[in-house]
N, C-alpha and C positions, 0 to 999 in steps of 0.2 A: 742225279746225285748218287741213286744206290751204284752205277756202273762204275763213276769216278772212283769212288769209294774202294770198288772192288778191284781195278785197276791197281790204284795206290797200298792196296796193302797188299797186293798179292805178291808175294818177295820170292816166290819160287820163280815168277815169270822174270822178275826184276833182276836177276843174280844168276841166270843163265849164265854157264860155262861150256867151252868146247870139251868134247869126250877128253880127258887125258890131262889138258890143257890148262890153266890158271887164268887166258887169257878170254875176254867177255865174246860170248858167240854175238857172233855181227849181223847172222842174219836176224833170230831171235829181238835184238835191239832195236835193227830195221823195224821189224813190224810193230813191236810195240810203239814205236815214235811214230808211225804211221798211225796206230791206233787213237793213240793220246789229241795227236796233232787235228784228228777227228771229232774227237771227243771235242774237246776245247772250241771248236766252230761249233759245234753242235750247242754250248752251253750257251755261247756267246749270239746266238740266235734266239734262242730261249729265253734269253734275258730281254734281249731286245721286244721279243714279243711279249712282255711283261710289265712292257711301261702301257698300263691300260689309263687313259684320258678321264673315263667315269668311277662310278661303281660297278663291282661287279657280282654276281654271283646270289641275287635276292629271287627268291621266289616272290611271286603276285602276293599282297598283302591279303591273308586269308579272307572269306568274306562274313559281313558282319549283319547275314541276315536271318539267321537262326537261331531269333531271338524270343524267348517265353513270350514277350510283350512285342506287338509289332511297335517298327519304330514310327510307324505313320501315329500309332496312336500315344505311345510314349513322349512324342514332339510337342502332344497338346497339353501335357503335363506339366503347368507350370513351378508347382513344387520340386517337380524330378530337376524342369531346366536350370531353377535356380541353383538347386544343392552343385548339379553338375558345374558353373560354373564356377562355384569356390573349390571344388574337388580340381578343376585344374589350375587354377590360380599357385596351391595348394604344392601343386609337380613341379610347373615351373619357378617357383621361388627356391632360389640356390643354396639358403640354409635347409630345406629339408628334403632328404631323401626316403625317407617312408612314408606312404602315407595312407591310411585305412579309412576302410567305411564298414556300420554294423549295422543288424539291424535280423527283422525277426525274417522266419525261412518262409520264401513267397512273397518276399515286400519290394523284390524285384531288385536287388543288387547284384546280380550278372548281369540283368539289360541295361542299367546304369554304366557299368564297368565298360559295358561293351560300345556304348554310344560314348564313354571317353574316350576308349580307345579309337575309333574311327573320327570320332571329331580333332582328336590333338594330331592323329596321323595326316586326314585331309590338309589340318593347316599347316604339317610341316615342323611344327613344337620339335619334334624327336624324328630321328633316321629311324631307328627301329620300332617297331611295338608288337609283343609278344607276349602272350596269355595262355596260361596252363590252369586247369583243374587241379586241386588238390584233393579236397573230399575227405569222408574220413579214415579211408582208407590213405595210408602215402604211398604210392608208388614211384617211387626214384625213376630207376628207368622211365617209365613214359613220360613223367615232368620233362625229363632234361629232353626227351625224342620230340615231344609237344613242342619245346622251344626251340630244338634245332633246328627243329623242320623251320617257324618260323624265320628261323635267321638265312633258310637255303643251304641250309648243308646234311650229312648224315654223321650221326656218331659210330663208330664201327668198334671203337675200345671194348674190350673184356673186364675191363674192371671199371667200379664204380669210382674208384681214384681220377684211374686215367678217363674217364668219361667227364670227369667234372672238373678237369682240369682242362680238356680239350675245349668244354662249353664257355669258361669261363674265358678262358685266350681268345675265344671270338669276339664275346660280349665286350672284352674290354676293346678288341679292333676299332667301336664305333665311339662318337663322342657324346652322342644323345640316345641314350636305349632308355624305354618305359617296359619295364615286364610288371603284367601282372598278374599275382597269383589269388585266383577264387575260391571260395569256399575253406577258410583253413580250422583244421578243428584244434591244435595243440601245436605249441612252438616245431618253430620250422629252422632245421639247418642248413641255413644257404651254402655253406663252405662245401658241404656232403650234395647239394645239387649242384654246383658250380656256378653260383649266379654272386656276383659282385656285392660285397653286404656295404663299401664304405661308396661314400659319394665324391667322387675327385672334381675341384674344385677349383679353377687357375683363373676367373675375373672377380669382378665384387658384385655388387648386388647388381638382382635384374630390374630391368625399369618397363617391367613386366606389366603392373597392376591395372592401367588403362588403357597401354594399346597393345598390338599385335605384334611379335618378334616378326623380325624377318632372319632371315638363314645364318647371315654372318655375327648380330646378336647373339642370337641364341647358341652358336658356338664359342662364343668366348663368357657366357655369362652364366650356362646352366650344361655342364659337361660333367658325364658319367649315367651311373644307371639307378634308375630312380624305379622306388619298386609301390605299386597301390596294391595293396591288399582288402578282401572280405573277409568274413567271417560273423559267422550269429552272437558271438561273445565279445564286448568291449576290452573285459580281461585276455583273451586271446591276442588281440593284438597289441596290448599292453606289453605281454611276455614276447611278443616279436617288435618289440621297443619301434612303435612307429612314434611320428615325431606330430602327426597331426590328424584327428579322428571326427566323423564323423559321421551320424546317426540318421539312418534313411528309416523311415515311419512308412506307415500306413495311408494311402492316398484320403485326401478329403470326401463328403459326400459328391460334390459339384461333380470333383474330380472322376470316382468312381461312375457314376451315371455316365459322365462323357466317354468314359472309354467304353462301358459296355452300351453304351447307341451304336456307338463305332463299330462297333464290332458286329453286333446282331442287325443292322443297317435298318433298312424302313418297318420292321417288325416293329417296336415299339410303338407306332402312330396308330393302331389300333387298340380303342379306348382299355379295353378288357386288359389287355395283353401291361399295356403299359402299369396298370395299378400292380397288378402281378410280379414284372421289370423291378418297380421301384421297391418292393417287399424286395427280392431275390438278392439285388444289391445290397443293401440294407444290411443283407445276413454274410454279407461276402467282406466285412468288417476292412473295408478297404482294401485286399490286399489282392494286387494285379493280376498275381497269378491263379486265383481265385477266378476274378471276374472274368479273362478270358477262358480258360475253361469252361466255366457254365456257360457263356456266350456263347462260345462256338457249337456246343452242344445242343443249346436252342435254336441258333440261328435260320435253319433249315427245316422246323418244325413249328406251325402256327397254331398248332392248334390248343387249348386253351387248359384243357386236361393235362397236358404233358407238361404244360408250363408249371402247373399249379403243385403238379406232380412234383416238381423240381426244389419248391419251396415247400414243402411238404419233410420233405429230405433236411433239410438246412433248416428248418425248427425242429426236428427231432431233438437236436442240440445245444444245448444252455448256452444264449446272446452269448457270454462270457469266457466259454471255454472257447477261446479262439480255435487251437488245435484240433478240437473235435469237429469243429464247425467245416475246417477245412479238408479231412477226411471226407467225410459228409458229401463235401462240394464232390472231390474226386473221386469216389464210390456210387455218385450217382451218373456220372459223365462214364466211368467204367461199366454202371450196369448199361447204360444204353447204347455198347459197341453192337454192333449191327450182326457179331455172329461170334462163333465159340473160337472161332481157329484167332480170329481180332482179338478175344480174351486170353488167349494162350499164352500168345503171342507177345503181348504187353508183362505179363509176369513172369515169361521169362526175361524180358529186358531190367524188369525192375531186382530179381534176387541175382540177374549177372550181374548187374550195373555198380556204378554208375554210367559207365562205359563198356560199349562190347559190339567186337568187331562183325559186321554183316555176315563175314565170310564162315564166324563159327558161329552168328545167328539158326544160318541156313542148314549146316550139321544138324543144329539139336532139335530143328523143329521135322526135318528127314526122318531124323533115327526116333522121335516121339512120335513120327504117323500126327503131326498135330493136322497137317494137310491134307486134305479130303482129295480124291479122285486126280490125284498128280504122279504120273508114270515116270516121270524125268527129270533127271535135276533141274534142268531149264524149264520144266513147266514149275517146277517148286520155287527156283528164284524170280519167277516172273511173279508170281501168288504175294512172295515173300515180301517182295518191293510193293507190290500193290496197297496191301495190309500194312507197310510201314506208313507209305506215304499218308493213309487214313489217319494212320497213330498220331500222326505229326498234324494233321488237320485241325485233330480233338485237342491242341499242345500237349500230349502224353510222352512225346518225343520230340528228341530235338537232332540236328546234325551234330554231330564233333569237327567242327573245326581246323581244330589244332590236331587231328591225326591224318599223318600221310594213307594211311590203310583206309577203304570206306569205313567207317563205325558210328555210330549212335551214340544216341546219351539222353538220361531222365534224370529231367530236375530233382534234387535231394529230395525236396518233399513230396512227389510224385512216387519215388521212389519206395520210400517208406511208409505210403500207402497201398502201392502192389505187394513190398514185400511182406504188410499185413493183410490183405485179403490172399494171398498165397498161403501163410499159414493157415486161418479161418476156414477156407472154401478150399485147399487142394490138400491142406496137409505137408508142406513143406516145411523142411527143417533148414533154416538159412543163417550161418557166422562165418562175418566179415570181421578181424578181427586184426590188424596188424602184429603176427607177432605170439598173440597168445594163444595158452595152453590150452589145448583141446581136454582137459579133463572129464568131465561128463559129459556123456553122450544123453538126447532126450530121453523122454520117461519112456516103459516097454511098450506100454498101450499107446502112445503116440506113433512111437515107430514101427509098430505093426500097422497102422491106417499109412504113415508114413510114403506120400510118394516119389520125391523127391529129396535127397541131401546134396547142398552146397555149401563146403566147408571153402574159404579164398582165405588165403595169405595166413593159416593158420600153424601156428608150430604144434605135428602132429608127433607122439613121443612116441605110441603106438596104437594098433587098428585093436577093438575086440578078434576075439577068435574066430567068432560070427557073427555077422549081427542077421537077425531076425527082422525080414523087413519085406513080407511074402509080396505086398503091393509097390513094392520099389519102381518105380519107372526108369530113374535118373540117379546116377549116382556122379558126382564132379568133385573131388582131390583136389584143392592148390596148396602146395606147402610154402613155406618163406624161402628164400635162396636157397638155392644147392641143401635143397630137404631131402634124405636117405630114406627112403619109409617102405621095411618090409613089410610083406601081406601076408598073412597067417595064410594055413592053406586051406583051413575053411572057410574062411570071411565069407565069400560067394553062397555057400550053400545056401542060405536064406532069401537070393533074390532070385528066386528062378524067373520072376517077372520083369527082371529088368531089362531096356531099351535101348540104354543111350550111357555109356563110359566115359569122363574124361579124366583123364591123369595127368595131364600135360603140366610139364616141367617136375615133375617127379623122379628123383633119382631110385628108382627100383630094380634091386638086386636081380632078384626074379618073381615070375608070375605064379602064383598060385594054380595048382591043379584043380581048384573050385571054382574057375572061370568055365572049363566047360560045362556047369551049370546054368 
């Protein structure tokens, strides 16, 4: 198209004249009709090879097994399967296109969401299914990259316009698209992500309720893009007007028990251990991501001290204060990482996170020396993987999915337990903050112990002139889009200890002469 194009408007080749002459040079003419005459085959083959028979252009349906909760044991959960199959009944009924589920953090509503999504996709309900991370951070761009990727394509647009207008023209290409978006903290603007907010609608009801659509159904009966949302707040999805909600709890005791045997396998069958088991649970106040955690973390350890140890931990804290309880659970699962570089390692996933790419993983654990006895980068990313794949054993981490780049991910409340024992035990200072103003900096006796600052997505108006921050290790800059932020020229003088820089995506004029500090 761009040749034709170029062809067609180009009026100097078109209006050729002989020297002198009024009348049209013949050879000049020749060759463009020769040109055109070429062009024209050439489109007309292109077209031809564009009558494609199938679909075309889908990546592999990401996989659905990088789940907080295995789904072996989530299957045995008959409260989960229940709710699960009203939450699809829910999608495919043609008057509603929103539809949410709430419920407190760790009660397992991403592995829910995610065993929708693989069960409606298996039966074919929908052509597409696509799920993004919101968090409480909003990240536009990688929502809309998360889904694209899903849909098989790249967005390549420069603006956030044309990005979501590009996304949005795909989504409507399909007749049955389910996206869904996880974890949302504060209304969401679909128009600014490019995802279809109305539900188009062209048969009458579905006759849905007792049996199973089959393909030609389901296209005339439930067409357009039906969106399932999470979130810990009922009013949140209130304010993103879903049209049907529903409240995921806390597993029963049965329940609980069942999944943690499952989990810790024949270790319960010893007398000791079991009376132990059943306190442990007990205090794990139902909630899955609880019990596999400390599962996993006992499972490989029988002996009877360390168990007891574990519940020891988890009575520090009042039955009642759920919250505390669940810290608790994963501050004992963290104290018993098997070594310092595994501790490291985990807090820095947790003040990057929610998500963060392996590739600048391995940067900031190089440039921090967290890695013992590693000459090479390649001896550091072998280490690097090593140590994840543990992380992910203990569920501390999880895969991303929905990112073409390798990257991670820790569950919210995973998270916000590293990013409090990082404070507590390392002295970092960590806002995440979409948006807002950096006005106060921590107190001075903090930032003089101070090893780390992680300012993300913060609107920075300006840096002190120094900061004072002699144990600095790490220092990481994210501003909000196209953020200008000069550096005073002594800002640096205070860290002579520092390790490890990031600036990235930083519009900065120039460097300060206090870097060669």
């Amino acid at each position: 198209m761009g040749e034709v194009e170029k062809l067609y408007e180009d009026q100097t080749q078109a209006n050729v004249r002989c020297w002198k002459w009024s009348f049209p040079n013949l050879k000049s003419r020749h060759q463009l009709g020769r040109k055109s005459k070429k062009m024209a085959f050439n489109v007309a083959e292109l077209k031809e090879k564009g009558n494609f028979e199938g679909r075309v252009g889908y990546v592999r349906a990401s996989s659905m097994a990088s789940l907080i909760l295995a789904t072996r044991g989530s299957e045995k959960l008959e409260s989960r399967n229940s709710l699960k199959k009203e939450v699809m009944l829910s999608l495919i009924d043609p008057k509603v296109s929103k539809v949410g589920i709430y419920g407190w953090p760790g009660v397992g509503k991403t592995t829910l969401v995610k065993d929708i999504a693989k069960h409606v996709k298996d039966e074919k309900r929908f052509d597409v299914v696509a799920m993004a991370t919101i968090s409480e951070i909003l990240d536009v761009e990688k929502v809309q990259d998360e889904i694209a990727y899903q849909f098989g394509f790249h967005l390549d647009e420069n603006t956030t316009i044309g990005r979501a207008d590009r996304l949005c023209r795909r989504i409507k290409m399909e007749k049955n698209v389910l996206i869904i978006l996880d974890d949302l903290w504060e209304e969401i603007d679909l128009d600014k992500l490019g995802i279809p907010s109305e539900l188009d609608v062209k048969g009458g009801k579905s006759s849905l309720p007792s049996q199973r659509l089959d393909i030609s159904q389901k296209n005339e009966t439930c067409q357009g893009c039906k969106l399932l949302l999470t979130s810990r707040s009922l009013d949140i999805l209130h304010k993103n007007e879903t049209q049907k909600d529903f409240a995921l709890g806390t597993i029963n005791d049965t329940e609980s028990w069942r999944l943690f045997e499952d989990m810790v396998g024949d270790a319960v069958e010893d007398g000791d251990l079991k009376k132990i088991a059943t306190q442990v649970v007990e205090r794990c106040a139902g909630l899955p991501v609880m019990i596999v955690s400390i599962a996993n973390s006992l499972k490989y350890n029988k002996n009877t001290h360390y168990w007891k140890d574990a519940l020891s931990n988890l009575k520090q804290v009042d039955k009642g204060d759920m919250r505390g309880t669940v810290f608790s659970a994963f501050e004992f699962t963290y104290n018993r990482l098997e070594d310092d570089e595994m501790k490291k390692v985990f807090l820095l996933c947790g003040v990057h996170g929610p998500s963060l790419l392996v590739s600048d993983l391995l940067k900031y654990v190089i440039g921090l020396g967290v890695l013992k006895h590693t000459y090479t980068v390649e001896d550091a990313r072998n280490r690097l993987y090593r140590i994840i794949h543990a992380l992910k054993a203990f569920c501390l981490l999880l895969d991303d999915d929905t990112s073409e780049t390798e990257a991670i991910k820790m569950h919210d409340l995973v998270r916000e337990v590293a990013i409090s024992i990082a404070y507590k035990n390392e002295y970092v200072f960590v806002l995440k903050r979409n948006g807002d103003k950096v006005r106060d900096w921590s107190s001075k006796g903090f930032l003089e112990r101070c090893t780390q600052i992680i300012l993300t997505l913060c609107f920075i108006q300006e840096l002190p002139q120094k900061l004072d921050c002699p144990n600095l290790k790490f220092l990481y800059l994210c501003g909000t889009d196209n953020c200008t932020l000069k550096i005073p020229d002594n800002f640096f003088e205070g860290m002579e200890n520092l390790e490890a820089l990031d600036l990235t995506g930083l519009i900065i004029p120039a460097l300060p002469i206090s870097l060669l500090s």
